[in-house]
C-alpha positions as CSV (number, residue, x, y, z in Angstrom):
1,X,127.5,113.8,105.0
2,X,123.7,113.3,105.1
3,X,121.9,110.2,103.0
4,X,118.3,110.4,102.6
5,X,116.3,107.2,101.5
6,X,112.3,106.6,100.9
7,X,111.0,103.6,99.6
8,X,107.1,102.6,99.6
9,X,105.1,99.7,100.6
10,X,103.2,97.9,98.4
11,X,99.1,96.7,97.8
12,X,99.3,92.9,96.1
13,X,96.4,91.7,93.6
14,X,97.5,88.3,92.8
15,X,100.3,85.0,93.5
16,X,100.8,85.8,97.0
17,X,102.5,82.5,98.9
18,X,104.4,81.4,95.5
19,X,107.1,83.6,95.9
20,X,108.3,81.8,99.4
21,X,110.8,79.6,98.9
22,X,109.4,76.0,99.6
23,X,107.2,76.8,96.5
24,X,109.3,78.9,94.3
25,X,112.6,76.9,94.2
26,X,110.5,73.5,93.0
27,X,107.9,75.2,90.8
28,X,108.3,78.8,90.5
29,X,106.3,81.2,91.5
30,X,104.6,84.6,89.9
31,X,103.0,87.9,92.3
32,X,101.4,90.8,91.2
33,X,101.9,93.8,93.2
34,X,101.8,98.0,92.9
35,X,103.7,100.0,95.2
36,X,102.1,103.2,96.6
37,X,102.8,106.3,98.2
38,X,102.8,105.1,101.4
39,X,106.8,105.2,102.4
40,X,110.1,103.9,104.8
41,X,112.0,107.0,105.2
42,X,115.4,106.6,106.2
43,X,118.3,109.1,107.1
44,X,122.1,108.7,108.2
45,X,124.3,111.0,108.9
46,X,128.2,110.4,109.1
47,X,131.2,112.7,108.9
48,X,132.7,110.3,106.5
49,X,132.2,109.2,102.6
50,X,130.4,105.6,103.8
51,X,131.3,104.6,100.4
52,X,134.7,104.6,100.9
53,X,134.0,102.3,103.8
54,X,134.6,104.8,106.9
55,X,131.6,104.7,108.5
56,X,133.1,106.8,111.7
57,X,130.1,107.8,114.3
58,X,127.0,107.3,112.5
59,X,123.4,108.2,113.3
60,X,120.6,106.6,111.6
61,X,116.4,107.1,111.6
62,X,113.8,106.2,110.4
63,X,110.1,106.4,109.9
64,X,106.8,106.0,108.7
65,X,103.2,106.0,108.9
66,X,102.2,102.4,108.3
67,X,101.5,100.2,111.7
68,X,103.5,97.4,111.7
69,X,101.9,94.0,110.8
70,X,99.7,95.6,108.0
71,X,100.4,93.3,105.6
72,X,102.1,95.6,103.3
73,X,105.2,94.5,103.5
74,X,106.7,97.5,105.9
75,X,109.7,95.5,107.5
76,X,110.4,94.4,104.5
77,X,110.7,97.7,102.7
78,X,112.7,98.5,106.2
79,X,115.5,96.6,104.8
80,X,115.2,97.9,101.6
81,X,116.0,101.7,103.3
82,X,118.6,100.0,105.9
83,X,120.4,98.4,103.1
84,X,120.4,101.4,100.2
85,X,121.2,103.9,103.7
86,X,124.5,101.3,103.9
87,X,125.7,101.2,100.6
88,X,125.6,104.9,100.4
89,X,125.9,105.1,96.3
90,X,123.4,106.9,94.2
91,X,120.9,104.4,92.4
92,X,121.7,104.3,88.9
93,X,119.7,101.6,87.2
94,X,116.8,99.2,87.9
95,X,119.8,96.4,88.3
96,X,121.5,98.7,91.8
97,X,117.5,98.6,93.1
98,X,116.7,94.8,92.1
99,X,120.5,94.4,93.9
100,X,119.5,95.7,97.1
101,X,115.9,93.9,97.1
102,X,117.8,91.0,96.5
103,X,120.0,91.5,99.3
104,X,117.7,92.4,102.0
105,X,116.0,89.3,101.3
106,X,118.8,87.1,102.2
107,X,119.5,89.2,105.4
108,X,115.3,88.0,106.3
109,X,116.4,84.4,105.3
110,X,119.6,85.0,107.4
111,X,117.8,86.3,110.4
112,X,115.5,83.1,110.3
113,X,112.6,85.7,109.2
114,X,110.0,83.0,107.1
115,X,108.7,85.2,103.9
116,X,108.4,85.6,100.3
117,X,110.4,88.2,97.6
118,X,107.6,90.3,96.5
119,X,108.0,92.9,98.9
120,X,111.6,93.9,98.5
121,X,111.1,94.1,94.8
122,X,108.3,95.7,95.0
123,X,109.6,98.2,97.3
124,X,112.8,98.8,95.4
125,X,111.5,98.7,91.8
126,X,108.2,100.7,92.1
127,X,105.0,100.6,89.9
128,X,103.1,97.9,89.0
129,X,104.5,95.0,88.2
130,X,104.7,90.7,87.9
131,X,107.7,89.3,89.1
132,X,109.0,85.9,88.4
133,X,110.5,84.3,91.1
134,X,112.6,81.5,90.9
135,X,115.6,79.1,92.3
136,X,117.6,81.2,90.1
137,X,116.4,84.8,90.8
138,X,114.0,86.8,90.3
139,X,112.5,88.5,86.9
140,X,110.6,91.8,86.8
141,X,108.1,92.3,84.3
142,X,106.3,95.6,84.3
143,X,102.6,95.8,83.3
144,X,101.8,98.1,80.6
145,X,99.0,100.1,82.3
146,X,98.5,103.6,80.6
147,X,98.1,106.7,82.9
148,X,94.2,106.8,82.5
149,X,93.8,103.0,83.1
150,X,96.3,103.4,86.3
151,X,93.7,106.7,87.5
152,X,90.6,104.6,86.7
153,X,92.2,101.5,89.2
154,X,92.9,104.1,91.8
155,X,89.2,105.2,91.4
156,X,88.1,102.1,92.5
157,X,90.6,100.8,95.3
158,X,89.9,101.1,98.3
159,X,92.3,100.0,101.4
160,X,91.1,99.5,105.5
161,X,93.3,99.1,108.4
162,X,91.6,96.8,110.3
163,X,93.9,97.6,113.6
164,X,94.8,94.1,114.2
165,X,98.1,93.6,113.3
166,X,98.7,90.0,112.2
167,X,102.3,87.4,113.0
168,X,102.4,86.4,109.9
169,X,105.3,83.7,110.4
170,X,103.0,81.3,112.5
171,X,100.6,81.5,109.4
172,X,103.7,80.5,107.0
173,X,104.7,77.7,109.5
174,X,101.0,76.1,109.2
175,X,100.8,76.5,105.2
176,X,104.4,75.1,104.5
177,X,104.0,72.5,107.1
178,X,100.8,71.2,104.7
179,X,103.0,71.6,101.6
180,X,105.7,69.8,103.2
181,X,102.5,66.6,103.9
182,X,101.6,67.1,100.4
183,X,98.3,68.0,101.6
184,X,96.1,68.5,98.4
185,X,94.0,71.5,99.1
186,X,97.4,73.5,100.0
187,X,98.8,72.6,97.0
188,X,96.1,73.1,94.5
189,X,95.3,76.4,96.5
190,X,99.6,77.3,95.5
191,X,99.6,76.8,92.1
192,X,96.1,78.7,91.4
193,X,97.6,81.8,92.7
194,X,100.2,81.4,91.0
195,X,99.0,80.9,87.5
196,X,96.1,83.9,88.8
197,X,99.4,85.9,89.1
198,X,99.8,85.9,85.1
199,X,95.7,86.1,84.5
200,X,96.0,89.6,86.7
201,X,98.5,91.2,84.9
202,X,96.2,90.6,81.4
203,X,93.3,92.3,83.4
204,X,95.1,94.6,84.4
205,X,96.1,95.4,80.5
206,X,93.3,95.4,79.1
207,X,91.8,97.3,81.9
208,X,89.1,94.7,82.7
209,X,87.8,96.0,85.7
210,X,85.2,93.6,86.1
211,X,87.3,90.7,86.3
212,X,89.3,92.4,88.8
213,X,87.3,92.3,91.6
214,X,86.7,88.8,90.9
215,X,90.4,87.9,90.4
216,X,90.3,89.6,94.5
217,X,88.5,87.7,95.8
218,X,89.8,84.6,94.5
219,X,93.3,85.4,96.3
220,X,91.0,85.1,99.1
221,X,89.5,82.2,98.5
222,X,92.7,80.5,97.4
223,X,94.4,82.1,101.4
224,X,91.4,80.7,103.0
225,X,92.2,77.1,101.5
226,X,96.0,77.4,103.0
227,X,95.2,78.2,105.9
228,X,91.8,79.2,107.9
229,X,93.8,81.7,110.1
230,X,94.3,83.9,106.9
231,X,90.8,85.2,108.2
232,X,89.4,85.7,111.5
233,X,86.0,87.6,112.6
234,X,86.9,91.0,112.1
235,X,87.8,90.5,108.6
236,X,84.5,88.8,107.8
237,X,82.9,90.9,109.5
238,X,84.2,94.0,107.3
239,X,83.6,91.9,104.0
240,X,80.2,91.2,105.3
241,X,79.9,95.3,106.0
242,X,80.7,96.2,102.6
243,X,79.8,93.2,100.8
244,X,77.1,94.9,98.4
245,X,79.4,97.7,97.5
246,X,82.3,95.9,96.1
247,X,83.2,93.6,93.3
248,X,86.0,91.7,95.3
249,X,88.5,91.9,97.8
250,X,91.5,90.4,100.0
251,X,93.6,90.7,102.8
252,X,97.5,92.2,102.4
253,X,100.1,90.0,102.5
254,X,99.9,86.4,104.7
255,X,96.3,87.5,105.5
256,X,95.1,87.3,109.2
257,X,95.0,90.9,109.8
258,X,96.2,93.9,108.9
259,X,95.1,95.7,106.1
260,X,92.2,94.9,103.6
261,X,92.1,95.7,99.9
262,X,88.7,96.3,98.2
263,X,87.4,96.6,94.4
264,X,84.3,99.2,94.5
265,X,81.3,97.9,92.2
266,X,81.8,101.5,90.2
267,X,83.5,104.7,90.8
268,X,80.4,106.2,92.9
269,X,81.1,103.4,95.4
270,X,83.9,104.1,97.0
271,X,83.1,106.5,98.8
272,X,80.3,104.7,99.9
273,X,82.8,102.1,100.8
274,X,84.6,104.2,102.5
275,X,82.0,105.5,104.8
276,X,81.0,102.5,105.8
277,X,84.5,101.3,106.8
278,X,84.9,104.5,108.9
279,X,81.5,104.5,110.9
280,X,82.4,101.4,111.8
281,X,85.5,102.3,113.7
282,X,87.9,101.0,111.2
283,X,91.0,102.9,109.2
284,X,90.9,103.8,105.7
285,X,94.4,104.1,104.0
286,X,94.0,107.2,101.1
287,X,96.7,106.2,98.4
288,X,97.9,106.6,95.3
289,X,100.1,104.0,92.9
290,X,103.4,105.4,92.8
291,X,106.1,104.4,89.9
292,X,109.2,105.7,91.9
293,X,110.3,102.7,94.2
294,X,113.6,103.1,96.3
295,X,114.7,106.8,95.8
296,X,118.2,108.0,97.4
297,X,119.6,111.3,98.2
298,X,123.3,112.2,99.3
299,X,124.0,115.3,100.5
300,X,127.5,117.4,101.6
301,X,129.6,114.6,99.9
């Protein structure tokens, strides 16, 4: 027997941080995400049913054509794949993909791996959505984006590598060590991503694409408040390259690295964007929202 899994990464607009557990389990927290067409592809192959719980000489792969430490939350979506590869049953609702997200977060926790929930859901549920993370679990709220609004968004994003990858769990161990002091710029910085979180999803409905920018770069802000190694020169020095052509924009994930995500001013400027990211020896990431999330395939059973 032969199972096939793909789920993708994910870009994130707005709550980043809240979903981590020193936050969320007090408070709760609220992220804003879209998954894209950017995937984890997994395959095992087994002589046995591994549903019935023979699991006799397996062989398992995987791939994909995101760098590690982008900020997209790859080894996340890892587990995801790893985890729906294991269970080996065909996904039948959004509750079996929310299961699985929710389990390969507690193997991270398990595993000592310091992180937030976003990108397991993300990666499992697909589209764009809020989720609601708290003590309790974690609520998925899809944003009611039409087909033309979600094409328009695309026309404007625009996504760089910057080929540093970044370690994102000495950046955690900094902010949560601040939280923990009850330093107050950390904590004011938490709870305005947070409530931005719910203030994205609105512009996102009503397709207010000049707030959105704006709403960017406030994440950025808001990351630079937690913790100054959220940024380092080559990121400013790509905001600084493109600074004119964009209405906003942030770094994936914990920040320090990896990949950037950009708001063009208009349509007719991402290219320009683009272009200038290139010639400047830098990665850009072509993309497309997807609405799919974890997908599984089972063959010869």
């Amino acid at each position: 027997m032969v199972i096939k899994s793909k789920a993708p990464v994910r870009i994130d607009f707005a709550g980043a941080w809240t979903d981590c557990a020193p936050f969320y389990v007090p408070f709760g927290g609220a992220t804003l995400n879209a998954s894209i067409d950017r995937y984890v592809t997994g395959s095992m192959v087994t002589g046995e049913d591994i549903s019935s719980g023979a699991n006799e000489g397996l062989g398992v792969t995987y791939s994909t054509d995101i760098p590690a430490g982008s900020g997209l939350g790859t080894s996340a979506t890892l587990n995801v794949v790893w985890l729906s590869l294991a269970r080996g049953k065909p996904l039948i609702t959004q509750a079996d993909k929310e299961a699985i997200a929710a389990s390969a977060y507690d193997i991270e926790k398990v595993l000592g791996i310091v992180g937030g929930k976003q990108d397991q859901y993300a990666s499992a549920v697909g589209g764009i959505n809020l989720f609601e993370v708290r003590a309790d679990g974690v609520t998925t709220h899809p944003v009611d984006v039409s087909a033309d609004k979600v094409q328009e968004l695309e026309s404007l994003l625009v996504l760089c590598y910057t080929g540093e990858s970044r370690l994102s769990s000495s950046i955690h161990q900094n902010v949560w060590g601040n939280f923990r002091a009850g330093k107050r710029e950390t904590v004011d910085a938490l709870f305005t991503l947070r409530d931005s979180a719910y203030a994205g999803k609105g512009i996102l409905e009503a397709g207010d694409w000049d707030r959105f920018g704006p709403l960017l770069s406030q994440q950025f802000q808001c990351m630079k408040q937690l913790d100054a190694s959220t940024s380092n020169v080559t990121v400013e020095s790509i905001f600084d390259l493109v600074d004119a052509e964009v209405s906003g924009g942030k770094p994936g994930g914990a920040g320090g690295g990896g990949c950037l995500l950009f708001c063009a001013r208009d349509t007719d400027r991402k290219p320009v964007i683009e272009n200038l990211i290139r010639n400047a020896g830098f990665r850009v990431i072509d993309f497309r929202i997807e609405f799919g999330g974890l997908q599984l395939e089972i063959e010869g059973r």
